[in-house]
C-alpha positions in Angstrom: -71.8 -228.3 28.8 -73.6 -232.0 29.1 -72.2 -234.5 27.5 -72.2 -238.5 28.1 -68.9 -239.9 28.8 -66.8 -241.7 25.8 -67.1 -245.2 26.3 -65.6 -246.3 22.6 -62.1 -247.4 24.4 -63.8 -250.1 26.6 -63.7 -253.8 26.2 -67.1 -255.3 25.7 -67.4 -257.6 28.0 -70.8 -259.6 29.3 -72.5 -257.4 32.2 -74.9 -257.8 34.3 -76.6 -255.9 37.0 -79.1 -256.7 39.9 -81.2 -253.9 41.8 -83.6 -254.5 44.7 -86.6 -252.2 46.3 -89.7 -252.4 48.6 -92.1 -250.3 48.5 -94.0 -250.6 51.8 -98.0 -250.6 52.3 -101.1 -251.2 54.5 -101.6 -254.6 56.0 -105.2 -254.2 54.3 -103.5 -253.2 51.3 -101.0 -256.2 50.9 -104.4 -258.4 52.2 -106.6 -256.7 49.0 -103.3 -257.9 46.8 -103.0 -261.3 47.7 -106.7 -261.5 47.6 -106.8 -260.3 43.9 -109.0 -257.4 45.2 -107.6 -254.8 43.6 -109.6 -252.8 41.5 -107.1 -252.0 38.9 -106.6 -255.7 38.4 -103.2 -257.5 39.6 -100.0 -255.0 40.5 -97.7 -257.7 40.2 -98.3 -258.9 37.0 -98.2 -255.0 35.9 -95.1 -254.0 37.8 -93.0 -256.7 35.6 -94.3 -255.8 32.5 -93.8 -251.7 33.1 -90.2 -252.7 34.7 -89.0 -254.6 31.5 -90.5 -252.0 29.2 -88.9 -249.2 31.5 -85.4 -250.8 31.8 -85.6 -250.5 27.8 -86.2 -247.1 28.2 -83.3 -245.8 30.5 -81.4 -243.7 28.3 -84.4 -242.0 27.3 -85.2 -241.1 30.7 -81.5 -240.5 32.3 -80.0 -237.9 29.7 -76.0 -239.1 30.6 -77.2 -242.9 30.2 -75.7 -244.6 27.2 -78.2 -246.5 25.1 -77.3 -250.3 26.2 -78.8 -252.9 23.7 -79.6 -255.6 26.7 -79.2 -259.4 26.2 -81.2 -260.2 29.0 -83.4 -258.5 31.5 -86.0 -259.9 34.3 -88.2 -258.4 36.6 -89.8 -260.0 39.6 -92.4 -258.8 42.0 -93.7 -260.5 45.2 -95.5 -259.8 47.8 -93.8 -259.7 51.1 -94.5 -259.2 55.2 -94.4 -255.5 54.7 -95.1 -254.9 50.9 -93.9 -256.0 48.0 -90.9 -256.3 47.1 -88.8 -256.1 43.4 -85.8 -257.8 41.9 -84.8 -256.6 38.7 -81.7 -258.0 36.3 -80.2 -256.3 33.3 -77.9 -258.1 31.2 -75.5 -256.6 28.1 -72.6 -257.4 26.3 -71.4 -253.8 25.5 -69.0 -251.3 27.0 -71.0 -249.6 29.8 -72.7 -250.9 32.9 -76.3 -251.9 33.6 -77.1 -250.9 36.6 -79.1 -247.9 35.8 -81.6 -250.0 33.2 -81.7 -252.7 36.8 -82.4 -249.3 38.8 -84.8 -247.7 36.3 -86.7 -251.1 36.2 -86.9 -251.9 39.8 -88.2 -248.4 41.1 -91.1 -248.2 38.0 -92.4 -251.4 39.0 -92.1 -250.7 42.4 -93.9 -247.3 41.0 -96.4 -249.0 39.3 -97.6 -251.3 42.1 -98.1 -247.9 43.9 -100.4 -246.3 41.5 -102.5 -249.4 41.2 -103.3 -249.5 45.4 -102.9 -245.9 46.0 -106.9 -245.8 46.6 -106.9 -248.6 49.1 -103.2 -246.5 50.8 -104.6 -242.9 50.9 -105.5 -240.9 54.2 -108.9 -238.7 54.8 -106.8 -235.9 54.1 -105.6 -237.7 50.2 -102.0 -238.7 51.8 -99.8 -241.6 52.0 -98.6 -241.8 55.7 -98.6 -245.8 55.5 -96.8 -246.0 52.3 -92.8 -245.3 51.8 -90.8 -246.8 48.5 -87.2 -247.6 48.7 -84.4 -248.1 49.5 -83.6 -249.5 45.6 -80.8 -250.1 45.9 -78.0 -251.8 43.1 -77.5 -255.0 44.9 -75.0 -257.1 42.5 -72.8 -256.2 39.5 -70.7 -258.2 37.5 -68.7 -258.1 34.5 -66.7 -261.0 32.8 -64.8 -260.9 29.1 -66.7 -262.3 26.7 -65.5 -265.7 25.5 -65.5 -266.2 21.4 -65.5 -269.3 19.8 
């Protein structure tokens, strides 16, 4: 039997959760990106908008994932020596964690910057032996009662 754990006994209380990833590519890759040669049009601008809409979207995708109406969420991209590289922050005030939505978000962006360069990444044989994603990895978590005036 699958079912989601019961949360209705939990304080609410603010929450917030960070989660980092690289995803790793060509040096003539990261050049074409920073160049704004990519045919697609710009990954990074992409990659935050698909993380947000994806961090919206975790319970739909993680079937034990409580829906978490988030009070906050950010996704940033940036290019980096080796790649480029995401942060992603999910905020709630509610009685279950964020770190999956940070999670979800980080890797689809990370995802997304892939399928935009994967032309400029691929081998003669139609493989990816230059590119690698992860780790994602949850990187900070908090949780603090929520003050009421």
């Amino acid at each position: 039997m699958a079912r989601q754990k019961d949360v209705g006994a939990k304080e609410i209380v603010h929450r917030r959760a960070q989660a980092t990833g690289e995803l790793r590519v060509r040096t003539s890759t990261l050049r074409a990106l920073r160049a704004g040669a990519v045919e697609k049009g710009d990954p990074i601008a992409a990659a935050e908008i698909a993380g947000l809409q994806a961090m919206k979207r975790t319970s739909e995708l993680i079937p034990h994932c409580h829906s978490v109406p988030m009070t906050a969420s950010r996704v940033e991209v940036t290019a980096s020596s080796r790649g480029v590289r995401v942060v992603a922050e999910a905020e709630a005030v509610d009685r279950t964690g964020v770190e999956m939505e940070a999670l979800v978000g980080a890797t689809v962006a990370l995802l997304t910057v892939w399928d935009m360069v994967k032309y400029l990444e691929k081998d003669a044989r139609g493989l990816y032996p230059s590119t690698s994603l992860g780790p994602v990895r949850v990187t900070r978590k908090e949780k603090r009662a929520v003050v009421r005036a």
